[in-house]
Backbone as JSON Lines, residues from 0, in Angstrom:
{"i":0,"aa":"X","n":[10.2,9.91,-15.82],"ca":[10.25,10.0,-14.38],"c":[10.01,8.61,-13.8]}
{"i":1,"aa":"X","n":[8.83,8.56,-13.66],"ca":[8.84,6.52,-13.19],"c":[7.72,6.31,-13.77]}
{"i":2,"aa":"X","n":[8.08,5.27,-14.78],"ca":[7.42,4.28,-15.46],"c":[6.37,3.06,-14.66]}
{"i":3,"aa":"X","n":[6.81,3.09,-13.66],"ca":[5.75,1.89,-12.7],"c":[5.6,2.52,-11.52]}
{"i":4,"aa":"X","n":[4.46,2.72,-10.96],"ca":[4.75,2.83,-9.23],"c":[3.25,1.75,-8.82]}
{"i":5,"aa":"X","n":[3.96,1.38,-7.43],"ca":[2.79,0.68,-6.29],"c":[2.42,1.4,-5.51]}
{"i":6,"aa":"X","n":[1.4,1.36,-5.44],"ca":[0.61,2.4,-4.1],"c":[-0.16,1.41,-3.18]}
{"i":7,"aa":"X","n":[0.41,1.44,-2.18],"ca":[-0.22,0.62,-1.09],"c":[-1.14,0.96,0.07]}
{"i":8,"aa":"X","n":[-2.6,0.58,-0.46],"ca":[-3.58,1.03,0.57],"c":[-4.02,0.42,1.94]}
{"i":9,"aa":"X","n":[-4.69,1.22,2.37],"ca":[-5.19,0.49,3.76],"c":[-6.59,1.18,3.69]}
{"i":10,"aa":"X","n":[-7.46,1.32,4.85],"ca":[-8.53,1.63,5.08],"c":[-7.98,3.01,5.97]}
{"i":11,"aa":"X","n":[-7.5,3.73,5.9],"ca":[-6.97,4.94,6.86],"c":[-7.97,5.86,6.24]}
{"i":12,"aa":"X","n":[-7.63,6.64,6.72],"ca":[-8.12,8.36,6.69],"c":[-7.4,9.01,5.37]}
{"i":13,"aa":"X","n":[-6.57,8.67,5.32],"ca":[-5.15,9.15,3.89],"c":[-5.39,8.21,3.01]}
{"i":14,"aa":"X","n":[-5.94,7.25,2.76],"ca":[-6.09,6.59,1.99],"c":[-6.23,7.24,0.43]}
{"i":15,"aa":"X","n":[-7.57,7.94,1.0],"ca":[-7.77,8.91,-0.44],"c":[-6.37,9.74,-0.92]}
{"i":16,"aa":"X","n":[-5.83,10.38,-0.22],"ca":[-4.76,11.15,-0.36],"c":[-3.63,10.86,-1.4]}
{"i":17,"aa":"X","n":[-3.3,8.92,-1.03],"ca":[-2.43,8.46,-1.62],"c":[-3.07,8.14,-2.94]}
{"i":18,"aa":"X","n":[-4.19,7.95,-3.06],"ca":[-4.42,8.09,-3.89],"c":[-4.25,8.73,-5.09]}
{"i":19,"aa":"X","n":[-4.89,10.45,-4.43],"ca":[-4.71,11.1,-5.51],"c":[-3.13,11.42,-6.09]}
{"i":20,"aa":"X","n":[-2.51,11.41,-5.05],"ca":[-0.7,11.72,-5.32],"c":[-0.2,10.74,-6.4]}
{"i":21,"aa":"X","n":[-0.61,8.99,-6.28],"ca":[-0.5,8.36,-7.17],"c":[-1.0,8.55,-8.65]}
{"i":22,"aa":"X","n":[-2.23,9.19,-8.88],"ca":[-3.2,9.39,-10.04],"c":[-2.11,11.18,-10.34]}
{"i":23,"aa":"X","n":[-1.54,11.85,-9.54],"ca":[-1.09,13.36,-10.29],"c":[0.26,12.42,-10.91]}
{"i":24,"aa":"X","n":[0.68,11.76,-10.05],"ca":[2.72,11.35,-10.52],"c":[2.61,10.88,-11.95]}
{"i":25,"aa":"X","n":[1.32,9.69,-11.9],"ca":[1.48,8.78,-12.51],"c":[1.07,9.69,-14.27]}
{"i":26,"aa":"X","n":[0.24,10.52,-13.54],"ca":[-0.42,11.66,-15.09],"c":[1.05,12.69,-15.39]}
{"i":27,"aa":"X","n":[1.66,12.55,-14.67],"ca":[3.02,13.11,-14.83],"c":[3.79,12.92,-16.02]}
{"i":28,"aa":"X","n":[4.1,11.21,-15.56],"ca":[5.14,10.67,-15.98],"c":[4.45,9.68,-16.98]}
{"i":29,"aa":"X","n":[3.47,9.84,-16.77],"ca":[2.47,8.64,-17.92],"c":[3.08,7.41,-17.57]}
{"i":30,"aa":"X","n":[3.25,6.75,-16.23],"ca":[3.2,5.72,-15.97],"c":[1.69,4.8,-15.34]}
{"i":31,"aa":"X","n":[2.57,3.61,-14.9],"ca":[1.12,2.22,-14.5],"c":[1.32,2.51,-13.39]}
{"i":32,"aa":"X","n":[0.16,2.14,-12.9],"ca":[0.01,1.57,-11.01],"c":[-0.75,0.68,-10.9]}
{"i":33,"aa":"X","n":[0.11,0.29,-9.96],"ca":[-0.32,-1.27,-8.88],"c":[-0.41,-1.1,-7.94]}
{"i":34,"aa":"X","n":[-1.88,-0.88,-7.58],"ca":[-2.62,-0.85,-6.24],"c":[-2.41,-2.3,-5.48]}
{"i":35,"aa":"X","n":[-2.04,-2.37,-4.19],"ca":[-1.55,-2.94,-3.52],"c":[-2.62,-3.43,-2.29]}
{"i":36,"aa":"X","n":[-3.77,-4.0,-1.32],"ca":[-3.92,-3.95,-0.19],"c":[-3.33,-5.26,0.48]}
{"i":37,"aa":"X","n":[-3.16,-5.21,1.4],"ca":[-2.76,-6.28,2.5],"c":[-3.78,-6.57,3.63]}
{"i":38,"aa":"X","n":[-4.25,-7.73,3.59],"ca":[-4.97,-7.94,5.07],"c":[-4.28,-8.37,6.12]}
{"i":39,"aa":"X","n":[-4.05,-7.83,7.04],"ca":[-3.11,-8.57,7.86],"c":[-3.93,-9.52,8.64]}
{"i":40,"aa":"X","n":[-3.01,-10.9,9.17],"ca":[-3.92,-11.79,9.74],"c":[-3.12,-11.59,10.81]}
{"i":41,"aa":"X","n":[-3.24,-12.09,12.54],"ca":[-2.59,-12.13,13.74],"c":[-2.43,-13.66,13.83]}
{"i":42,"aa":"X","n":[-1.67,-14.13,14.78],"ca":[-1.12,-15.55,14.87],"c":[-1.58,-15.26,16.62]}
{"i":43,"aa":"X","n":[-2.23,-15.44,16.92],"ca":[-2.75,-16.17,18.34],"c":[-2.19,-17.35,18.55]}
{"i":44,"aa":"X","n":[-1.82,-17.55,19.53],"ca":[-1.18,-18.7,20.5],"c":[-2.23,-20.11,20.67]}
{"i":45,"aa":"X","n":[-3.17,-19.81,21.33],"ca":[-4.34,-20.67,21.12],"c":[-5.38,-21.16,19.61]}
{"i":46,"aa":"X","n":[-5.36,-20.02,19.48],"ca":[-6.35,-19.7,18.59],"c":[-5.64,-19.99,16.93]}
{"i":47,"aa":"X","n":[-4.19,-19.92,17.15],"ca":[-4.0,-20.32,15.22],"c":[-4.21,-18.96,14.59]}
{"i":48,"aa":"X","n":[-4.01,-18.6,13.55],"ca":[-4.56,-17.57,12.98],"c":[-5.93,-17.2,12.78]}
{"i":49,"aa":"X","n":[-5.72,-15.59,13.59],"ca":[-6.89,-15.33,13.65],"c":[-7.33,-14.22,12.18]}
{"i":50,"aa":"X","n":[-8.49,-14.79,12.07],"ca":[-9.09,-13.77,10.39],"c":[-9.06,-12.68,10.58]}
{"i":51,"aa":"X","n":[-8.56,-11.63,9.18],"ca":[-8.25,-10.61,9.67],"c":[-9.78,-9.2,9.35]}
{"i":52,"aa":"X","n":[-9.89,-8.17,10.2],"ca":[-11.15,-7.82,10.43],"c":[-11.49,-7.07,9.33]}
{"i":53,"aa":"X","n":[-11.45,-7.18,7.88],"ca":[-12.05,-6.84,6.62],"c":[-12.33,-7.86,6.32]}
{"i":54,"aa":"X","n":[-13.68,-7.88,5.39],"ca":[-13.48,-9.39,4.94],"c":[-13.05,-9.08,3.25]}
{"i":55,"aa":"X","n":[-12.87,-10.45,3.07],"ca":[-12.05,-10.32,1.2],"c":[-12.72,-9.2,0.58]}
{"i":56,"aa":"X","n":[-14.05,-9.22,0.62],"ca":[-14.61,-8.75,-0.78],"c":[-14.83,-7.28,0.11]}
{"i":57,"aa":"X","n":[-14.41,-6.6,1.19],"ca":[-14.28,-5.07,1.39],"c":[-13.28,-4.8,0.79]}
{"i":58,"aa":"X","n":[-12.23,-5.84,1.04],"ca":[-10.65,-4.97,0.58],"c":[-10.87,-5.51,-1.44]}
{"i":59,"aa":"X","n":[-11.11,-6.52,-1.78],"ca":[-11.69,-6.21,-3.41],"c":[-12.04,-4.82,-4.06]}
{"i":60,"aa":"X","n":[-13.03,-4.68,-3.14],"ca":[-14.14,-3.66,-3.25],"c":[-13.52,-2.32,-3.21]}
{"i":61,"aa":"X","n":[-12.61,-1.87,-2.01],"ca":[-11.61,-0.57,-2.13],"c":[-10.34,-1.0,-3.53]}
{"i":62,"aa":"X","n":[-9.99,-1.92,-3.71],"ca":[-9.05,-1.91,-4.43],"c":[-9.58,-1.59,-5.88]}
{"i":63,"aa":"X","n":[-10.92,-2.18,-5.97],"ca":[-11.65,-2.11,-7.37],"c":[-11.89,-0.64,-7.55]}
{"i":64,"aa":"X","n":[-12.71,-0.12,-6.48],"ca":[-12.77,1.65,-6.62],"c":[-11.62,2.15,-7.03]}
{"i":65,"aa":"X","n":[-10.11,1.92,-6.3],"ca":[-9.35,2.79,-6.75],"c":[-8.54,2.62,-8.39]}
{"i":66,"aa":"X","n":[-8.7,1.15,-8.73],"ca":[-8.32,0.95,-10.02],"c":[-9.4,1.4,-10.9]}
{"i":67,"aa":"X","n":[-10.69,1.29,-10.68],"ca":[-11.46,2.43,-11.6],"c":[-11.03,3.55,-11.87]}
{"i":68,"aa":"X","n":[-11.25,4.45,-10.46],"ca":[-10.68,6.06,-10.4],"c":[-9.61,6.47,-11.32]}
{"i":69,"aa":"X","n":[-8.36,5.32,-10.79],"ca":[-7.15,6.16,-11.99],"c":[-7.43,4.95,-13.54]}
{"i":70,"aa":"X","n":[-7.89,4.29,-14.07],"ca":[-8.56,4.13,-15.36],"c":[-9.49,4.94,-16.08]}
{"i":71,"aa":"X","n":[-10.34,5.77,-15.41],"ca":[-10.94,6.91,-15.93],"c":[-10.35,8.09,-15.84]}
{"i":72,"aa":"X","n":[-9.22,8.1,-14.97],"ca":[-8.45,9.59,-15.24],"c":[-7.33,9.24,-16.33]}
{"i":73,"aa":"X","n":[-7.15,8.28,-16.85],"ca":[-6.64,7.97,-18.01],"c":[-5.09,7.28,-17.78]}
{"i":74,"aa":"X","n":[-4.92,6.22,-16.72],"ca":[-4.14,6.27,-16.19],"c":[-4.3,4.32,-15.83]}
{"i":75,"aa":"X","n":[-3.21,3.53,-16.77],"ca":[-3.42,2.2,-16.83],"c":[-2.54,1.8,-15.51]}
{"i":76,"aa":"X","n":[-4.16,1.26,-14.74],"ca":[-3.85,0.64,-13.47],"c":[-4.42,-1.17,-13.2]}
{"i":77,"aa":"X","n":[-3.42,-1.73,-12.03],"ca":[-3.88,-2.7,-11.77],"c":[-3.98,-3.23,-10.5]}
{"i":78,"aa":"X","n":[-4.81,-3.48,-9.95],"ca":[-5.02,-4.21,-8.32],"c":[-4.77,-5.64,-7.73]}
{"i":79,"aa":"X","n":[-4.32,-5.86,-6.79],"ca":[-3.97,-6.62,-6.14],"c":[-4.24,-6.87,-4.56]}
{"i":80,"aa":"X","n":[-4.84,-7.57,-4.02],"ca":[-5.63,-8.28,-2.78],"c":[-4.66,-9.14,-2.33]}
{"i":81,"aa":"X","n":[-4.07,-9.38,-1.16],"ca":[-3.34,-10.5,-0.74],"c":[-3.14,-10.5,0.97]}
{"i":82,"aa":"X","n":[-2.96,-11.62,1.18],"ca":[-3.19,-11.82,2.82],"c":[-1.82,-11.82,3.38]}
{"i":83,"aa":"X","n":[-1.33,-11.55,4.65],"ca":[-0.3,-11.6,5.29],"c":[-0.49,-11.65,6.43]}
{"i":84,"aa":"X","n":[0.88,-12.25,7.36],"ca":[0.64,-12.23,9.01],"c":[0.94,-10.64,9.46]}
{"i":85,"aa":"X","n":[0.17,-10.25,10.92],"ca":[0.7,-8.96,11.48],"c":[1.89,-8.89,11.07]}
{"i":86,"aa":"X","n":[2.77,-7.64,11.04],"ca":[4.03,-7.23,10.84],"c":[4.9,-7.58,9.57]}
{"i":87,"aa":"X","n":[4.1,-8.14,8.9],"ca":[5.18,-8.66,7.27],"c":[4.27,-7.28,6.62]}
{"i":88,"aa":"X","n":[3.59,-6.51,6.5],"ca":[3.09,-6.18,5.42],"c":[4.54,-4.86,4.92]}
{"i":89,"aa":"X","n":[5.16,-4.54,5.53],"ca":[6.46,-3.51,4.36],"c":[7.07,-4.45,3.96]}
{"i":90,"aa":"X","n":[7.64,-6.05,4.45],"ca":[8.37,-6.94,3.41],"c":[7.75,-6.81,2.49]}
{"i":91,"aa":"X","n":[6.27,-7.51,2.44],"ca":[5.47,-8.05,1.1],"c":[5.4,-6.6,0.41]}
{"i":92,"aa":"X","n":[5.49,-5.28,0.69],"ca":[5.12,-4.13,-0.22],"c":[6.94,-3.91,-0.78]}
{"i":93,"aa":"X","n":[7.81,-4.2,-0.23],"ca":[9.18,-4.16,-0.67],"c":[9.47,-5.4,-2.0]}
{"i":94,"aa":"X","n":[8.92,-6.63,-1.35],"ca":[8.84,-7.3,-2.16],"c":[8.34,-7.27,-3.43]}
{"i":95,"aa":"X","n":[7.03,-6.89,-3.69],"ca":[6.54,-6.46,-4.79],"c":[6.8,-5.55,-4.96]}
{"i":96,"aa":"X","n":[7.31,-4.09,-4.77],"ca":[8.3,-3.63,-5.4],"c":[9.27,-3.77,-6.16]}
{"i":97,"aa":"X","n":[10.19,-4.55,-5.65],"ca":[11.31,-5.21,-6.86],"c":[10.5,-6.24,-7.38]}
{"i":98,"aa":"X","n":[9.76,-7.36,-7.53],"ca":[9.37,-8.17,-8.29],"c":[8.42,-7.32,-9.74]}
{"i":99,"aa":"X","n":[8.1,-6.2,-9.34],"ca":[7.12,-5.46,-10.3],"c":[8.32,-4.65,-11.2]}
{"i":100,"aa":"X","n":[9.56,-4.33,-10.81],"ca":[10.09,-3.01,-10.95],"c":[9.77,-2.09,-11.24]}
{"i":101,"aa":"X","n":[9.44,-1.74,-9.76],"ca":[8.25,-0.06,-9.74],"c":[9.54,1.27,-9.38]}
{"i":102,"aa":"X","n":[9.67,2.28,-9.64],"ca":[10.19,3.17,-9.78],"c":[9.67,4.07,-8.48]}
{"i":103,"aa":"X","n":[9.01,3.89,-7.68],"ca":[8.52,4.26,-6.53],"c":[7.58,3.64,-5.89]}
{"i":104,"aa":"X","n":[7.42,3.79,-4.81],"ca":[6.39,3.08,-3.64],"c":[6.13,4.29,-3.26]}
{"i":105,"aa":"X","n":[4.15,4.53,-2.83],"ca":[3.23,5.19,-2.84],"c":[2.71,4.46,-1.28]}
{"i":106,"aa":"X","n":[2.74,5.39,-0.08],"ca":[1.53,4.91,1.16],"c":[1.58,5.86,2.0]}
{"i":107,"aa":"X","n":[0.55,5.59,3.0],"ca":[0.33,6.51,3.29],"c":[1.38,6.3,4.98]}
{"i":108,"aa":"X","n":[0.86,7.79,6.16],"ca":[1.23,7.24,7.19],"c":[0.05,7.85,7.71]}
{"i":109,"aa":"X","n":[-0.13,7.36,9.06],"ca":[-1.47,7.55,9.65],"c":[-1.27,8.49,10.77]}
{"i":110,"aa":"X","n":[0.34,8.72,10.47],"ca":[0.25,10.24,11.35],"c":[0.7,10.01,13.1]}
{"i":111,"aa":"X","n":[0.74,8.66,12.99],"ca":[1.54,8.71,14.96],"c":[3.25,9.78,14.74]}
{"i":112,"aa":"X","n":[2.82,9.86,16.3],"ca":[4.17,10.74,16.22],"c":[5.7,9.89,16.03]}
{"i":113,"aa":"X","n":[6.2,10.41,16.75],"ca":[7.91,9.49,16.84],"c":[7.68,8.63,17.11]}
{"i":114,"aa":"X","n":[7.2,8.76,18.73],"ca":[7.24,8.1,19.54],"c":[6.63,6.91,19.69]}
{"i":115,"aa":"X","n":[5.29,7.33,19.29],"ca":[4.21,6.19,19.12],"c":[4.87,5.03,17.79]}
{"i":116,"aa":"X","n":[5.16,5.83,16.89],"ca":[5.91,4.29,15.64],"c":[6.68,3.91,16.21]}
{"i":117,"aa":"X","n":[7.9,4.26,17.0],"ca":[9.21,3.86,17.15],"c":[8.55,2.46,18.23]}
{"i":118,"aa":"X","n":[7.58,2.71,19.11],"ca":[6.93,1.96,19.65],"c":[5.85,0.89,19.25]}
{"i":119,"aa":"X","n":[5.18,1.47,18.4],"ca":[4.26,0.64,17.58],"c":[4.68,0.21,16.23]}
{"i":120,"aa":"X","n":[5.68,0.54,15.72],"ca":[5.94,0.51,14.55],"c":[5.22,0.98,13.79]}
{"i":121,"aa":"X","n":[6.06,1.25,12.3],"ca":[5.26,2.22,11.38],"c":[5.47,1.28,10.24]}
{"i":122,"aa":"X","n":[4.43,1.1,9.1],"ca":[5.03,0.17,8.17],"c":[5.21,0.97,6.8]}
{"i":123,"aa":"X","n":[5.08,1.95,7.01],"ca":[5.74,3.15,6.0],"c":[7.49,3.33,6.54]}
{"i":124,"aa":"X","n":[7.28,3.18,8.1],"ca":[9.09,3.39,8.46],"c":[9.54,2.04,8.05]}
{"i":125,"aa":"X","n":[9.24,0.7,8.45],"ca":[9.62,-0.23,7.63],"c":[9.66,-0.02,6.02]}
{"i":126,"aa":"X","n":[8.94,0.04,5.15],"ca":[9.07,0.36,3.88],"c":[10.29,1.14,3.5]}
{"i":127,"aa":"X","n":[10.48,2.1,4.22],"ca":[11.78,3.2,4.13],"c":[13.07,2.61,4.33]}
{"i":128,"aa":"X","n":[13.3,1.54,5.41],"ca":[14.21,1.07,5.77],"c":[14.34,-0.37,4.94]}
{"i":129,"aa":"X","n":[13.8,-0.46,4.42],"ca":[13.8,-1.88,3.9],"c":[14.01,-1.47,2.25]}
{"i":130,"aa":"X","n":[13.56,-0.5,1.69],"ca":[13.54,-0.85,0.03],"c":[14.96,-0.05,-0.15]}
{"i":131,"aa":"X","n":[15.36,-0.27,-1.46],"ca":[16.18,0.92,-2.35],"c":[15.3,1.64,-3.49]}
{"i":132,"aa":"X","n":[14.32,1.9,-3.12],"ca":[13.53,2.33,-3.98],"c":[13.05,3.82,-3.32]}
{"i":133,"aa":"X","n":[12.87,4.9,-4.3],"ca":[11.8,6.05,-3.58],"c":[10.68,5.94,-2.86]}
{"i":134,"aa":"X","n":[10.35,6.23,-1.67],"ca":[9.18,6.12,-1.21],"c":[8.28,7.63,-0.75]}
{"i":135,"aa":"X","n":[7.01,7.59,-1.37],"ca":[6.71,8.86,-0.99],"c":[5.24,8.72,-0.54]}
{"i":136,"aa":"X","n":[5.43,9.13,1.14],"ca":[4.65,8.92,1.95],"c":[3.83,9.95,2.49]}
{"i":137,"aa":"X","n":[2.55,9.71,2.18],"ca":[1.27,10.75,2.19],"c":[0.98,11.18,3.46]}
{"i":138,"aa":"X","n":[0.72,12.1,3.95],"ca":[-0.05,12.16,5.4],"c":[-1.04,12.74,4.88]}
């Protein structure tokens, strides 16, 4: 079924969720995962980039929990921490997608309606529109 998948976290509410969906597929198909987080940074006008409001070692710290979790459910995983500006984070999760060749992309959505993504954007609807890859998105 798929031999690699990325699961890309955030600090949401679903977080756990994608989780576990990643840890059943992956016990499925007896594939790897590559836990994914992104910090996004903002580009202020004055200000230069502004730091983004986790600091490193929270998002370490969730990424380390979840590569434990699926290593003790028997399930060879690996994590990854990396910084980005607002609005790149579905490139960089598309990107490492094909650079990994993962067989699916794993995230969550946080549940706005239409209206609100089509407006705010969704970076699960980016992800969708951007990869050729399966994407299967948790609520």
């Amino acid at each position: 079924m798929y031999e690699k998948l990325l699961v890309a976290v955030d600090h949401s509410k679903v977080a756990e969720r994608v989780l576990g969906a990643a840890r059943d597929l992956a016990a499925l198909s007896g594939g790897e995962v590559w836990i994914l987080h992104l910090r996004e940074r903002e580009f202020g006008a004055k200000a230069g980039l502004v730091p983004p409001a986790e600091t490193a070692d929270d998002a370490q710290a969730q990424v380390d929990s979840a590569v434990e979790e699926l290593t003790k459910a028997g399930i060879k995983a690996h994590g990854a921490v990396r910084n980005t500006l607002y609005g790149y984070a579905a490139r960089e999760i598309v990107e490492d997608a094909k650079s990994l060749d993962v067989g699916v992309i794993i995230m969550g959505s946080r549940g706005r309606g239409d209206m609100a993504g089509l407006i705010l954007g969704s970076t699960a609807h980016k992800v969708i529109h951007l990869t050729d890859r399966p994407v299967l998105v948790v609520r």
